[in-house]
Each structure stands twice: as structure tokens, then as C-alpha cells.
C-alpha positions as CSV (number, residue, x, y, z in Angstrom):
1,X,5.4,-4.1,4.0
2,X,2.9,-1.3,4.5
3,X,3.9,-0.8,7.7
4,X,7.0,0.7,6.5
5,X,4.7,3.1,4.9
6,X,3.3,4.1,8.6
7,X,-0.1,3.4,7.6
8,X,-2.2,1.0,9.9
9,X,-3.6,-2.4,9.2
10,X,-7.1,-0.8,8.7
11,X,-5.6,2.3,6.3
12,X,-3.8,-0.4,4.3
13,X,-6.6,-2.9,4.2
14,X,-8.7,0.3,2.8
15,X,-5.6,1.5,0.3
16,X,-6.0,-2.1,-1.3
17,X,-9.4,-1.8,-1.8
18,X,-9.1,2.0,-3.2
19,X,-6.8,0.0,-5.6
20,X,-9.1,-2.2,-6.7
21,X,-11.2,0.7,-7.7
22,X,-13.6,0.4,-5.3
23,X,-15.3,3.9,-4.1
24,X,-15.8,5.1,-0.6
25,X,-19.3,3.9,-0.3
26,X,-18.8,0.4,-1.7
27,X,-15.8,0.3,0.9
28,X,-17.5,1.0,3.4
29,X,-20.2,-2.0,2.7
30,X,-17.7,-4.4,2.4
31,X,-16.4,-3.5,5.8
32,X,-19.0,-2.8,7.5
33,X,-18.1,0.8,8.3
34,X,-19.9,4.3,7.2
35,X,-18.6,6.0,4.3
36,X,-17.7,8.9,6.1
37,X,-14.8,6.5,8.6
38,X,-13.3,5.6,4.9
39,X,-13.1,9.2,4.5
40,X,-10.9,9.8,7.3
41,X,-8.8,6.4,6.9
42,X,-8.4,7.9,3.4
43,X,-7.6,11.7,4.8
44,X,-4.9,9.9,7.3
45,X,-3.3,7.8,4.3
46,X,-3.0,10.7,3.0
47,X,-1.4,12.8,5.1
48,X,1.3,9.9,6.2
49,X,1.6,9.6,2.2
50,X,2.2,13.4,1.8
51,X,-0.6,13.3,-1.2
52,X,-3.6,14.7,-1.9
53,X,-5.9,12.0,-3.8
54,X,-6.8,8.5,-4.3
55,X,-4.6,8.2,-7.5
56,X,-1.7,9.4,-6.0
57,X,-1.8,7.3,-3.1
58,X,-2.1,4.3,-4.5
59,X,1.1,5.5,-7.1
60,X,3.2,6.1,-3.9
61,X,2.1,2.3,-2.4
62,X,2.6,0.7,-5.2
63,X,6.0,2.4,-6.3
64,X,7.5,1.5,-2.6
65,X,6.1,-2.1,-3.5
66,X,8.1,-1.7,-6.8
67,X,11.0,-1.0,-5.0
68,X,11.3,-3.2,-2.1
69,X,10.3,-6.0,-5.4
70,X,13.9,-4.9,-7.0
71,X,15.5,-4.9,-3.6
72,X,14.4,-8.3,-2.6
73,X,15.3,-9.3,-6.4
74,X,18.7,-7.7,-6.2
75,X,19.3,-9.7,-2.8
76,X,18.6,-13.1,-4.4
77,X,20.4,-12.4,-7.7
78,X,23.5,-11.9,-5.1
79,X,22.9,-15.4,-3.2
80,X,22.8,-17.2,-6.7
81,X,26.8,-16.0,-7.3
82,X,27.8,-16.5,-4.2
83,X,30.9,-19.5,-4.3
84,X,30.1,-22.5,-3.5
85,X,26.8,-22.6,-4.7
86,X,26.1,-23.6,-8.1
């Protein structure tokens, strides 16, 4: 999912939690990492996002999540109508 995003497991796991509102410091004690590596996790999302803040990242992840949603959904409205299945 994320991965088609180019972001790493550890930039994604870090995205979610930037989601959940969480700020760098309280991040960084859930993961046991300083504040300032959540900073650059959060520099490289970024960067592979082609944004510039916490807000817009988690816009740009959650919109490609919106659209691979209507993809998959578009996919399995098509298998329902397909003949011979009822």
C-alpha cells in the first residue's frame, strides 16, 4: 500500500502515527527513537511526497488510500456482473 508511495516501512509506521496526531516527541517515545530521527523520517516523507508539512502529507497518503479504496471497489463491482454469477 504505502510502498507504492516509496516511503519505507519505518517512514510509514511514523506517517500513521503523525495521523493520529501524535507530535514528534511523543513519536519518538513510542518508538523508542530521539525526536530528532522522527525529524528526518518526517523530512524524507516529505521529500518522496513532494510536500512541505505534516498536514499535507498525511492529505497526500490518505488521498492515494482514497483512491486505490475506489479502484479496489470498482474491481469488485465488475466481478459482481460478470455472467454466470448471480
Amino acid at each position: 500500500m504505502r510502498d507504492d508511495l516509496g516511503l519505507t516501512p519505518r517512514e510509514s509506521e511514523i506517517l500513521e502515527w503523525v495521523a493520529h496526531g501524535k507530535t514528534n516527541p511523543e513519536i519518538a517515545e513510542i518508538l523508542g527513537i530521539a525526536p530528532t530521527t522522527v525529524r528526518r523520517h518526517l523530512e524524507n516523507v516529505y521529500a518522496k511526497l513532494g510536500v512541505h508539512t505534516r498536514t499535507a502529507a498525511v492529505t497526500r497518503c490518505l488521498g492515494f488510500l482514497g483512491r486505490e479504496r475506489q479502484a479496489i471497489g470498482s474491481v469488485l463491482t465488475g466481478l459482481l456482473f460478470l455472467p454466470g454469477f448471480a
